[in-house]
VMD Tcl script that draws the C-alpha trace (Angstrom):
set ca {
  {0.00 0.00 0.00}
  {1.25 3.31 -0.97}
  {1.22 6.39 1.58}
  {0.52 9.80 1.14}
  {3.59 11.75 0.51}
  {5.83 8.52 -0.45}
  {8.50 8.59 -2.30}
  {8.83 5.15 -4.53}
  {10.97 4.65 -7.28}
  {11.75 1.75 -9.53}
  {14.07 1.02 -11.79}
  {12.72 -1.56 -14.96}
  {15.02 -1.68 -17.95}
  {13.65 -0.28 -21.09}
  {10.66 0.82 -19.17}
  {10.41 2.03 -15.70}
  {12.36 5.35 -14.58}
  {12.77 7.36 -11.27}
  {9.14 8.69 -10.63}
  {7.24 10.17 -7.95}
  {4.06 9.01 -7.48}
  {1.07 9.45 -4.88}
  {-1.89 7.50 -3.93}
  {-5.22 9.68 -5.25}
  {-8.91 8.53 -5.85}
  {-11.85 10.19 -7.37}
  {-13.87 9.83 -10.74}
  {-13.32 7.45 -13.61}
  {-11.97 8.68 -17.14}
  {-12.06 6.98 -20.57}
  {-9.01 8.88 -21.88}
  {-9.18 7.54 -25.36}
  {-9.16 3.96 -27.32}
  {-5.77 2.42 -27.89}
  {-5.15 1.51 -32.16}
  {-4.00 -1.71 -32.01}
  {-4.08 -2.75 -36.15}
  {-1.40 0.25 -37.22}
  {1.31 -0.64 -34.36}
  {0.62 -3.98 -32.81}
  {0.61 -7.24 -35.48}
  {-1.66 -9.64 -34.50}
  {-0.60 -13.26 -34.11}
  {-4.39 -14.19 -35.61}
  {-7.31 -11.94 -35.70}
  {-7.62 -11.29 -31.80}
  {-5.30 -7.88 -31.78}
  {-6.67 -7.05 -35.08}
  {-10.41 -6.87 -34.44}
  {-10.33 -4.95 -31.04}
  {-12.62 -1.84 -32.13}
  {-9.71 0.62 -31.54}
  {-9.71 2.07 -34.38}
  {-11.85 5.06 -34.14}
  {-8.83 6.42 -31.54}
  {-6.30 8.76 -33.04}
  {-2.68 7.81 -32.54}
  {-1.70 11.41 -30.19}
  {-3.32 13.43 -28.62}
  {-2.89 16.36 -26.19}
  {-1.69 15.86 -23.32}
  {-4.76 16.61 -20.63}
  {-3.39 15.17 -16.94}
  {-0.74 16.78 -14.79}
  {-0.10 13.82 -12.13}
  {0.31 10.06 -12.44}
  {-0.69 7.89 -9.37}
  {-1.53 3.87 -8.85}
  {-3.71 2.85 -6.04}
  {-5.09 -0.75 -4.46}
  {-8.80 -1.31 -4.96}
  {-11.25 -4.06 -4.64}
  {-9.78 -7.73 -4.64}
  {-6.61 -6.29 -4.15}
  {-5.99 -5.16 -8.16}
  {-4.25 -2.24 -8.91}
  {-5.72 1.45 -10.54}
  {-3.81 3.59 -12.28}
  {-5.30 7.65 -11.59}
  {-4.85 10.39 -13.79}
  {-4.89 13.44 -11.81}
  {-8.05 12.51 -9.74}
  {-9.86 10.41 -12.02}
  {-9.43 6.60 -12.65}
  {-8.61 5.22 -15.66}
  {-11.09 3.11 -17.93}
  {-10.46 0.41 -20.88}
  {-11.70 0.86 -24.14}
  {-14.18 -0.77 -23.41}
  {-15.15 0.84 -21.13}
  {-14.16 -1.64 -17.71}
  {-12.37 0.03 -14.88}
  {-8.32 -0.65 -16.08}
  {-6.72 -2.71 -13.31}
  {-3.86 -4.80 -13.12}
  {-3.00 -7.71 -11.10}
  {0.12 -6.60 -8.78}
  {1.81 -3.26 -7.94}
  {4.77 -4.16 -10.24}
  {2.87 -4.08 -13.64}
  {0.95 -1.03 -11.98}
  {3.77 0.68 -11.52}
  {5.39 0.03 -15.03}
  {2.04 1.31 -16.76}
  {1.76 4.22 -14.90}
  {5.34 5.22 -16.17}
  {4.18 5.05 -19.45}
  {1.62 7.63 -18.70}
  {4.02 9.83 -16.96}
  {7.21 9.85 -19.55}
  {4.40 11.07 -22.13}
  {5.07 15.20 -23.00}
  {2.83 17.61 -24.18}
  {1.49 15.35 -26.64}
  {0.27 11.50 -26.02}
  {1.87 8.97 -27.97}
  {-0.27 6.17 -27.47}
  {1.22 3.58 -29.85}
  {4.48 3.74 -27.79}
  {2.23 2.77 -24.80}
  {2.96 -1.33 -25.66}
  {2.54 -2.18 -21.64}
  {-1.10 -0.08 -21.45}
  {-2.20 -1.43 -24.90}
  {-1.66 -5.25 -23.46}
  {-3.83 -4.87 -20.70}
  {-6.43 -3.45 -21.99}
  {-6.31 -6.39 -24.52}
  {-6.08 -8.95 -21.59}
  {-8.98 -6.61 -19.86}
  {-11.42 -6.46 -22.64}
  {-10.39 -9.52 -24.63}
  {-12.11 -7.78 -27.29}
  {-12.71 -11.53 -29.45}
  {-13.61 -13.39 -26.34}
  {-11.17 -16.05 -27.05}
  {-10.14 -18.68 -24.25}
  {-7.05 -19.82 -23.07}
  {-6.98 -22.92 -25.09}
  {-7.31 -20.84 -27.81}
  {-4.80 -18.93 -27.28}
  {-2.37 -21.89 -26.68}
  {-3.29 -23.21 -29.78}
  {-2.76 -20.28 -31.92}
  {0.77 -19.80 -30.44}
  {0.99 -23.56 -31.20}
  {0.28 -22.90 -35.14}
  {3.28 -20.66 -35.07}
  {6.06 -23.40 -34.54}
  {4.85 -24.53 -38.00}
  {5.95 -21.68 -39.51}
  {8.74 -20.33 -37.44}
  {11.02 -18.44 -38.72}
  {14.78 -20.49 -37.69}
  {12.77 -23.61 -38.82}
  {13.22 -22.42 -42.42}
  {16.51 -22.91 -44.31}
  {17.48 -21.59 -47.32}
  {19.53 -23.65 -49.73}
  {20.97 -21.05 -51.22}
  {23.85 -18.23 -51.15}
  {26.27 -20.35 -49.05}
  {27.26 -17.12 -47.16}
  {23.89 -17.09 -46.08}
  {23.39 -21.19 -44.99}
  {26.18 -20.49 -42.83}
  {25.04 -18.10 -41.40}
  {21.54 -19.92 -40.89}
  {23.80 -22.91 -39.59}
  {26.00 -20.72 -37.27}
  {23.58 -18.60 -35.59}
  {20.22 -20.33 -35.75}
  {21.64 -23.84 -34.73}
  {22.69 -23.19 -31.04}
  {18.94 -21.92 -30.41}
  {17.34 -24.81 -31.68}
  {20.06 -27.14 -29.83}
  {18.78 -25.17 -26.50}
  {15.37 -25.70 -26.81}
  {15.45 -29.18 -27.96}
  {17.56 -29.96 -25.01}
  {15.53 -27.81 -22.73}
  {12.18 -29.02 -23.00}
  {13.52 -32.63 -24.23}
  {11.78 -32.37 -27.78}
  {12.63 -32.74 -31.59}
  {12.07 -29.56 -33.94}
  {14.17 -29.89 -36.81}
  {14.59 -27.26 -39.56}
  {13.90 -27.73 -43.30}
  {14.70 -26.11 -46.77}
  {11.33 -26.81 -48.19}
  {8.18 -24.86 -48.44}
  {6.12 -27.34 -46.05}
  {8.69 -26.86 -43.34}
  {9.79 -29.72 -41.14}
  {7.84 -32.39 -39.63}
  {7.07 -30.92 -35.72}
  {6.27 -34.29 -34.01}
  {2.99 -34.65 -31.86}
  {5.31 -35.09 -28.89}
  {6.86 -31.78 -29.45}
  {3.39 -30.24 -29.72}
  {1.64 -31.64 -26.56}
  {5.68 -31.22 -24.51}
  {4.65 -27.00 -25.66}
  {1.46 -26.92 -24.87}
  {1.25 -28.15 -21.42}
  {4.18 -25.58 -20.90}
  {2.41 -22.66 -22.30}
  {-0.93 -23.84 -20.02}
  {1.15 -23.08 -16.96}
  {0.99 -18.93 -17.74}
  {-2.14 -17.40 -16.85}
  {-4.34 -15.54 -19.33}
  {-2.38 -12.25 -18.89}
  {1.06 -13.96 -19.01}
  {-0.36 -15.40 -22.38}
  {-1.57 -12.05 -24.12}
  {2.38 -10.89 -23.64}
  {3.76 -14.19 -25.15}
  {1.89 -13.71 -28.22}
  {2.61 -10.37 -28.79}
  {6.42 -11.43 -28.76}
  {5.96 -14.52 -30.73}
  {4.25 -11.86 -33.34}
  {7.10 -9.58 -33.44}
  {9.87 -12.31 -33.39}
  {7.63 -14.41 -35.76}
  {9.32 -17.40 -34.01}
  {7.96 -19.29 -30.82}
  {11.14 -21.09 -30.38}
  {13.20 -17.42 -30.24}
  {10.68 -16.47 -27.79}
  {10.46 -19.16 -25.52}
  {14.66 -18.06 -25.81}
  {13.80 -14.41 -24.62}
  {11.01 -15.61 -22.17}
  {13.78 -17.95 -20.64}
  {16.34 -15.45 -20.56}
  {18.59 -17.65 -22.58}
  {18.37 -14.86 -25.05}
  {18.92 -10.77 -24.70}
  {15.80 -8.71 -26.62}
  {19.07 -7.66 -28.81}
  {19.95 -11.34 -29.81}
  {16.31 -12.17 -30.58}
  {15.26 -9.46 -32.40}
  {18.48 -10.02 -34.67}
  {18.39 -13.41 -35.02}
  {14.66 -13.04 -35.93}
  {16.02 -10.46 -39.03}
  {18.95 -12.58 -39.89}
  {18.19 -12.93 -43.73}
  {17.22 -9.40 -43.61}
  {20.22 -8.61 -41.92}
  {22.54 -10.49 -44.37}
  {20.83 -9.03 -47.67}
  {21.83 -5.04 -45.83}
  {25.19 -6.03 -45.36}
  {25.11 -7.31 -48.86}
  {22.97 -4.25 -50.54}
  {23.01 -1.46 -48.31}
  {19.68 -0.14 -46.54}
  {17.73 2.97 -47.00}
  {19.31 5.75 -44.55}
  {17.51 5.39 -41.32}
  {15.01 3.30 -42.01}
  {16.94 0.10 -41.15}
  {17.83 1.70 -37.65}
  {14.31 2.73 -36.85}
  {12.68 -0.39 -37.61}
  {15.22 -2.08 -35.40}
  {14.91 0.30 -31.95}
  {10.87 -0.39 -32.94}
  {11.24 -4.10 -32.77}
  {13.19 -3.92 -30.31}
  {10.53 -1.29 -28.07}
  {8.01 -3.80 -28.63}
  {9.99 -6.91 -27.79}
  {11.30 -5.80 -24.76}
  {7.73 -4.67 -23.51}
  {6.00 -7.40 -23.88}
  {8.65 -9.81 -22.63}
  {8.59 -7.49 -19.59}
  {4.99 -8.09 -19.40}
  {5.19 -11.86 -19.59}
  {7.21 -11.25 -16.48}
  {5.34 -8.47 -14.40}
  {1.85 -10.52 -15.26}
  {3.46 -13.44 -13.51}
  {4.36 -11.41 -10.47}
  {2.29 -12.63 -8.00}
  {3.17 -11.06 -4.96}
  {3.45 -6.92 -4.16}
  {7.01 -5.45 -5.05}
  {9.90 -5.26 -2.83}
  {9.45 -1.37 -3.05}
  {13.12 -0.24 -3.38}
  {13.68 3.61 -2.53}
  {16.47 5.00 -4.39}
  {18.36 7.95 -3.27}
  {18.30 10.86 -5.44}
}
mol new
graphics top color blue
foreach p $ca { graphics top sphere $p radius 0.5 }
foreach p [lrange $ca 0 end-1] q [lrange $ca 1 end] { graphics top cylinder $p $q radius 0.2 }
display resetview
């Protein structure tokens, strides 16, 4: 619980900075509707058909003061100035612990004069995970993360440069080594179109893995298998075996290889980069913070 007056900082990489923040209550606001189509790819239609897209992308700034507070059942509010926060549609926006509370509400409060919503990746995943906005269930989300593997990206080999079926070999190999090992399963990679064979084994082995992450836990993992286009990269990232820098490149590699070969526009190869990077990193952070299950160690830093 937070007191009047407190000082609490935390420090999240990629996310969370030194903030001030005090507990407030008072009326409920429905700031705005997140776009989820323009910025976040959708692993099947479940991002895609949230009605967001009546919501602008900015907007003007129109709070002074960023605060979190514990309500009923123990969840967690995020206050704008007085008011209380809503989903798009329209449910009260809570969280589950004071750690992925805290880490939204820094969103809100790193925003300037103008709101950038679709650099808000942690706020935009909850209110997915609040509004489940196709009503899918957990089995159906396990089972559309499941269709992934069959196309995932370091499954697929070309045959052809040799520079670049090296580099395939050198840098994709050790992954798939790891996670075969790790979870005791067979993957395989293949040059052809149809992909390799994943065995039934290998299927069930994933799927009773990804039915130990709650619903919100869930939501996250599929927005980073969407980015990285791989489950087995992301299971990696998940299982910090890999760095969001070593996924997200070994999820461009062919890309990668063809700008060392050709060249890139100016800046456009840097900017998509830092923006697959942004996303990866958030919602591997929110795999994490949605699987916090107890209140945060609050840790006061000295200014």
């Amino acid at each position: 619980m937070y007191r009047k007056g407190t000082d609490l900082k935390i420090a999240v990489k990629g996310q969370l900075m030194q903030k001030r923040y005090h507990r407030q209550f008072g009326q409920v606001i429905w700031p705005f509707a997140f776009p989820q189509a323009q910025h976040v790819p959708s692993l099947s239609t479940h991002l895609q058909q949230a009605k967001y897209g009546s919501a602008t992308t900015e907007r003007k700034k129109f709070y002074e003061n960023v605060s979190i507070s514990q309500g009923e059942g123990g969840l967690f509010e995020i206050n704008l100035d007085k008011r209380k926060l809503k989903t798009p549609g329209g449910k009260l926006f809570t969280v589950p612990n004071e750690a992925l509370a805290i880490a939204v509400a820094t969103e809100w409060d790193v925003q300037k004069d103008t709101l950038k919503f679709y650099t808000m990746h942690l706020t935009t995943l909850c209110n997915t995970a609040l509004d489940n906005p196709t009503q899918r269930t957990k089995e159906q989300m396990i089972s559309a993360a499941l269709k992934f593997l069959e196309t995932d990206t370091i499954c697929y080999r070309v045959e052809e440069p040799p520079a670049l079926v090296e580099l395939q070999r050198n840098e994709w190999d050790p992954v798939m080594n790891w996670i075969e090992q790790r979870y005791n399963v067979i993957i395989g990679s293949s040059a052809s179109i149809m992909g390799p064979q994943i065995p039934e084994e290998t299927k069930e082995t994933f799927c009773q893995h990804l039915n130990s992450y709650n619903v919100w836990s869930l939501t996250g993992l599929e927005y980073v298998i969407t980015q990285l286009k791989s489950l087995i990269l992301s299971f990696g990232l998940i299982d910090r075996h890999l760095s969001v820098e070593q996924a997200v490149l070994l999820s461009r590699l062919e890309e990668e290889y063809q700008i060392q070969r050709w060249g890139n526009v100016e800046w456009v190869h840097d900017y998509d980069m830092y923006e697959l990077r942004a996303r990866t990193a958030a919602g591997a952070m929110f795999v994490h913070l949605s699987s916090e299950s107890t209140a945060v160690k609050k840790k006061i830093l000295q200014d």
